[in-house]
N, C-alpha and C positions, 0 to 999 in steps of 0.2 A: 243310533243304529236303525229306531224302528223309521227316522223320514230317511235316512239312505232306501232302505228297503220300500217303503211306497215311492221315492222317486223312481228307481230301478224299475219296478213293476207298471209303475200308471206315466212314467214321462220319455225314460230309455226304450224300454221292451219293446213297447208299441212298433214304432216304424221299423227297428230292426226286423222282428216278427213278420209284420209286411214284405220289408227284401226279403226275408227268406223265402217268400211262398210267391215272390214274384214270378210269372209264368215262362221269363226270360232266363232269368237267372235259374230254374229250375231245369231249363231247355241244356242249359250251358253244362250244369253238374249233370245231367243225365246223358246228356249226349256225348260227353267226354269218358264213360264208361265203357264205352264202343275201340277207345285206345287202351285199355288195360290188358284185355287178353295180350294185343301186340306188345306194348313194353314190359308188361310179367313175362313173357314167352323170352324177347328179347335179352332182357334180365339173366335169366335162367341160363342162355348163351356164355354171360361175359361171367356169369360165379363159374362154369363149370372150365372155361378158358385159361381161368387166372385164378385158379384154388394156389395159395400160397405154399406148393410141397415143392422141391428143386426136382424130383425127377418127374412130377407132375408136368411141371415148366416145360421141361424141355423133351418133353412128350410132345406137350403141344402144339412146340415151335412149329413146325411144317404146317400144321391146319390152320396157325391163325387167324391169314387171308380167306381161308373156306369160313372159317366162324363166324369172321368178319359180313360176310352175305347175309347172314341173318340178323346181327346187328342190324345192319343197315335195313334190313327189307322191314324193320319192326318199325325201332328209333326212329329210321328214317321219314317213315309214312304217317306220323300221329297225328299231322292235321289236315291229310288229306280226308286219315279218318273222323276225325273233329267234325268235319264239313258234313262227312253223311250221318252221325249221329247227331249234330248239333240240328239238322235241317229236317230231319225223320222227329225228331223229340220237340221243335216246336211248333213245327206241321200239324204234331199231333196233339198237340195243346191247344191248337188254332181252329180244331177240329176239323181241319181239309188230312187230304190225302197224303199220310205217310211217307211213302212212299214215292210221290211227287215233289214232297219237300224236299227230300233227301238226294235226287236228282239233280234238282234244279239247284241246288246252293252246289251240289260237286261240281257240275258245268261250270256255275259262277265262279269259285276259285282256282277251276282249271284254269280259265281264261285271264284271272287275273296273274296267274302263275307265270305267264310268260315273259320274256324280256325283252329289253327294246333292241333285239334282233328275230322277234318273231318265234326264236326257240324256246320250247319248255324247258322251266327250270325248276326241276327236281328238286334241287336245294330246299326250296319255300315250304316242299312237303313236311319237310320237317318239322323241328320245332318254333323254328326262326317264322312260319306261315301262320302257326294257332292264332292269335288275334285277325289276321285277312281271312282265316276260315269262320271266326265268329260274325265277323261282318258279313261275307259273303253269304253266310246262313240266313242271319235276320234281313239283309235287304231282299236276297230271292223269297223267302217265304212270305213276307209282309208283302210284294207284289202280287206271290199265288194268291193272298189270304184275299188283296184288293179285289181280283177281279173275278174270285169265286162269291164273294160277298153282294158284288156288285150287279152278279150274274151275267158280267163280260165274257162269257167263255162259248166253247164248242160243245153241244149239247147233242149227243147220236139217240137212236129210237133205243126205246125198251129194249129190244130182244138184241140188242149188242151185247157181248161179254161185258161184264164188270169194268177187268183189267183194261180192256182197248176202250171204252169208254173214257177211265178217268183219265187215260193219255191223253185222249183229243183236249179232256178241260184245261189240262195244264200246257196245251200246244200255245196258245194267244200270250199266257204272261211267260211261258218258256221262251219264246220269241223276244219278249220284250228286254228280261230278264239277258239273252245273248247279248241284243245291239245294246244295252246297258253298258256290261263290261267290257265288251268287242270296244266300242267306241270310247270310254275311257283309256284302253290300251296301246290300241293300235292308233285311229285317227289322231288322238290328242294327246297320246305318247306319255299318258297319265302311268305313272309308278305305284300300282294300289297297296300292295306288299310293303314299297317305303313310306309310302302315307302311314298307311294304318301303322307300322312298327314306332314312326316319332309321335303319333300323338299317344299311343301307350307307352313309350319310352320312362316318364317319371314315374308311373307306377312300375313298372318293374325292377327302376333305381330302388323307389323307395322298398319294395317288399325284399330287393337283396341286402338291407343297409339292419344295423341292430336295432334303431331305434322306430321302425318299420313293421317288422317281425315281433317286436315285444308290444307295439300297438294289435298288431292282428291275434295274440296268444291271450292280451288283456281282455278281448273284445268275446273269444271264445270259452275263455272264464266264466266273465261275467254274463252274459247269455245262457251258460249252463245255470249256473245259480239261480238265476229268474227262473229254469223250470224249460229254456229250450234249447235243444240240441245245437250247440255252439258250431261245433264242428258243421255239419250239414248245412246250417244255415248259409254260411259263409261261401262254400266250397263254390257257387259258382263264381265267385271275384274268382278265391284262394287258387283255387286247381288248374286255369291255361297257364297262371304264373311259375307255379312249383314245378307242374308239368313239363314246362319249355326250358326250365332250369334244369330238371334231370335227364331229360334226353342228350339236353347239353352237355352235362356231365357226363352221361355215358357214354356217349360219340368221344369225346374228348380222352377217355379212360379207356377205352377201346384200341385207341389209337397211341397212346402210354403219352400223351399230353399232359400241360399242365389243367386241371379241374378249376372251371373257370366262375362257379357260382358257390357259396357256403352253405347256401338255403337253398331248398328240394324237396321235391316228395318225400319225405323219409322224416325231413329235419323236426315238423313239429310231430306228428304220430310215433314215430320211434325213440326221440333222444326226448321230447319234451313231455308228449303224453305215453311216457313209459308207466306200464301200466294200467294204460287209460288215461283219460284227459282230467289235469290235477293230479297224478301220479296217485292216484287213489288206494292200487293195488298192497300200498302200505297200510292203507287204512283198515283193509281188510286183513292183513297182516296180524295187526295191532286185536283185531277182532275177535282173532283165533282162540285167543288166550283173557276174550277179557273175559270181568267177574260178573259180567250181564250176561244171563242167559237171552236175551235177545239179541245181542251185537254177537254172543259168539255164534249162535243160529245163524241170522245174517251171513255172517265172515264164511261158512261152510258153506251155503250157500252159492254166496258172490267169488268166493275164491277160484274156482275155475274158467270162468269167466270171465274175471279180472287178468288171469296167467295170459288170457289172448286179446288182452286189453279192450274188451267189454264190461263198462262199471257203469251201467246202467240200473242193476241191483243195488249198488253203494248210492249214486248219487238221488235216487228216489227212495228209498230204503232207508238208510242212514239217519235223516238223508241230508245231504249237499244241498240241495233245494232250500234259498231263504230259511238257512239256519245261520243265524249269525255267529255260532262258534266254530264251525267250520268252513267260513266263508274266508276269514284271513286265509291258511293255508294254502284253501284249493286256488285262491289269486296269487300267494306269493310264490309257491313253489314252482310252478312253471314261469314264473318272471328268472327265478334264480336259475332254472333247469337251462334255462333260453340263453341266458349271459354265457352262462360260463361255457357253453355248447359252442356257442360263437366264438368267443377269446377261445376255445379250445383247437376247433376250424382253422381259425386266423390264424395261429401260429403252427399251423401244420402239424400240430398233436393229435389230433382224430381229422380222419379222411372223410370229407364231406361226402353226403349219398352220392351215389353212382349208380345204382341199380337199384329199380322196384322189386321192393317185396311188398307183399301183402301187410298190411297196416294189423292186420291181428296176430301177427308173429309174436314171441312172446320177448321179455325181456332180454337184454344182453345175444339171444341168437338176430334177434330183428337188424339192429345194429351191426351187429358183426357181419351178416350177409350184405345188408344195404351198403355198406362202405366196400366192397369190394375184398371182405376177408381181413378186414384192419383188426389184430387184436385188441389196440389200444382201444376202439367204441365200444368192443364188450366187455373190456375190464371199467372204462367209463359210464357204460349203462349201470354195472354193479353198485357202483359210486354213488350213481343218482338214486338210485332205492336206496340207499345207506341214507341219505342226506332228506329225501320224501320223509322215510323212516324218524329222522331225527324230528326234525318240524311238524310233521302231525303229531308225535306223542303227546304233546303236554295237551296241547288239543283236543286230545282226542280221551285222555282222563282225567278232563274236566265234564264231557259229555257223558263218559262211562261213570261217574259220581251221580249225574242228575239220573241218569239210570235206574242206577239201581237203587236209589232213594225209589226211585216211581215203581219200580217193582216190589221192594221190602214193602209199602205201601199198598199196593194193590194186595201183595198176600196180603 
């Protein structure tokens, strides 16, 4: 256990550590924050649409085309929003102008948005565009970054405004930046949209496939136990994936289609880190009542916390962090949460997400919103803290043993 443990820390951690704090990948999580108001708002649309009452129902048959408008004005536009968040957040990591950035990448995916009859196609806005809006971000701003760097630009006197100023700087690579994508599209009738979607194409096979998703849940385990935030780390791979998968789904469940991805936003934060990531919230459970006046301290504590799946008191506290008796657990039990989440999906026994909720929802209601009102995921959320519950016990008094030895002791 103890060379697992220096591997993990001095041979794994390292690079991972590094992608998380990559400037790119950080551009990507943060700039994709810029779509939540929209598909939480949108969200809110299709729960209050399709609340499962019969006279609810048929209340709202007549509106549903009206409802349907703000679906779509939400769902629909996420990566047009992507592009000015994605383009603003690494603009400003790049240390140029914000606000130039965030421009200049919309221009770029406008332009690539169009098809080869010269019309814009809205479609791309969607979910189906987030990969051509990541690109279109980092190549416009990596040309700002060249030619501010470079001190290529348009330079006005002191006593010009600010604002009109940094316009003129970003006029030479705005320029550039146009005939870039103008001349990929239109002269040489280049498809930037179906480029960009086949070369990301097997990454989004693989993260809808089980053995895909149980690699990205093993990988957010094991990074929390070395001591760094798993989840975050990851998110700028994880989140245009999930994200294009939900929109998907809720355009689709909007439209009383069949739900065309298993895996979503929702899928690892609500069904797998129920309770927090490692379903921890049992641990705190278990805490309540143990015979360690420090774990039950703790458990009061983290408990409220844990309820809106914040276990950051537990996993540094506890703690989860390079402790080797609670290291099984926190790894198997979201492998287990994940399988049988999946076989549950697949056979049409829980309704894959549909709708953003907020990731700190608490158990069994998270669920139950995010599938579109399915009984069955919050009678199955209950399940999963039954089953957390069972596997950390033994666990977790054998920890509560070394406890209270160390306490009986210290008195």
């Amino acid at each position: 256990m103890n060379k697992f443990m220096d591997w993990l820390q001095n041979v794994l951690m390292p690079p991972l550590a590094k992608a998380g704090n990559n400037k790119y990948l950080v551009s990507i999580r943060n700039g994709l924050v810029l779509t939540l108001p929209a598909v939480i708002s949108g969200s809110i649309f299709l729960i209050v649409a399709n609340i499962p009452i019969p006279a609810w129902t048929n209340f709202m048959k007549p509106y549903m085309d009206a409802m349907g408008v703000a679906v779509n004005g939400s769902f629909g536009i996420i990566s047009l929003l992507a592009a000015i968040g994605i383009g603003y957040e690494l603009a400003k990591a790049l240390e140029l102008d914000a606000i130039n950035g965030a421009g200049l990448s919309t221009m770029a995916f406008i332009v690539a948005s169009f098809n080869s009859k010269y019309t814009l196609d809205t479609a791309n806005f969607a979910s189906s565009g987030l990969f051509t809006a990541i690109v279109c971000s980092f190549i416009s701003v990596l040309i700002l970054n060249l030619f501010v760097k470079k001190n290529w630009v348009i330079k006005l006197p002191n006593g010009v405004p600010a604002a009109v100023s940094q316009s003129f700087v970003s006029l030479i690579p705005g320029f550039l930046v146009l005939l870039l994508f103008w001349g990929l599209r239109v002269p040489l009738h280049f498809d930037i949209n179906l480029f960009v979607q086949s070369i990301f194409h097997p990454l989004l096979f693989a993260m809808n496939s089980l053995p895909g998703i149980m690699f990205y849940t093993l990988l957010v385990s094991v990074l929390w136990v070395a001591g760094i935030h798993g989840d975050m780390t990851l998110e700028g791979i994880s989140d245009p994936i999930f994200l294009q998968f939900l929109t998907a789904n809720g355009i689709a469940y909007a439209h009383h289609q069949a739900i065309p991805y298993l895996i979503s936003s929702g899928f690892s934060s609500l069904f797998v880190n129920v309770g927090g990531t490692g379903a921890t919230i049992m641990l705190v459970f278990w805490m309540l009542s143990s015979k360690s006046k420090a774990y039950r301290e703790l458990g009061k504590v983290a408990f409220p916390g844990a309820l809106f799946e914040i276990n950051e008191p537990v996993i540094f506290g506890f703690p989860i962090v390079m402790n080797p008796i609670t290291l099984i657990p926190f790894i198997v039990i979201p492998q287990i949460l994940t399988v049988l989440t999946y076989i549950l999906m697949s056979v049409h026994l829980v309704r894959p997400a549909v709708m953003m909720v907020p990731w700190t929802m608490p158990p069994i209601i998270g669920p139950l919103m995010a599938t579109g009102w399915d009984w069955r995921a919050g009678v199955w959320s209950a399940i999963e803290l039954v089953i957390a519950g069972a596997i950390y016990y033994p666990f977790f008094k054998v920890a509560e043993k070394q406890m209270v030895a160390q306490e009986a002791s210290e008195a």
